[in-house]
C-alpha angles and dihedrals in degrees: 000000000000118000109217089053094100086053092048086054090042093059095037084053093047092043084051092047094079093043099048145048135216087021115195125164143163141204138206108188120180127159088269101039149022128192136197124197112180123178126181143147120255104180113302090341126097105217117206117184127173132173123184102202096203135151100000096305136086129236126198131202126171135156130193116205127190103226108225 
């Protein structure tokens, strides 16, 4: 896996800290793989972002829920 991954998650996680609050994440990290999951608050709304670094190419995910 690339080295500079954990770099990579570790700016996308500082560029997210202004934006949102109660921010929580976790990474897995393995020589094929590496995988992001980042949660936080932005007003009344819950913000769920993943990306699976594999094989060379990037994949998002990322929700946005309204908290009742």
């Amino acid at each position: 896996m690339d080295t500079n991954i954990a770099e990579h998650f570790a700016v996308i996680v500082d560029s997210a800290r202004p934006v949102l609050g109660q921010i929580s994440y976790r990474t897995d990290i393995t020589p094929k793989r590496a995988i992001l999951n980042l949660h936080g608050k932005y007003g009344m709304c819950r913000v769920f972002v993943t990306e699976l670094f594999s094989d060379g190419i990037r994949k998002y995910r990322y929700y946005v829920l309204m908290e009742n």
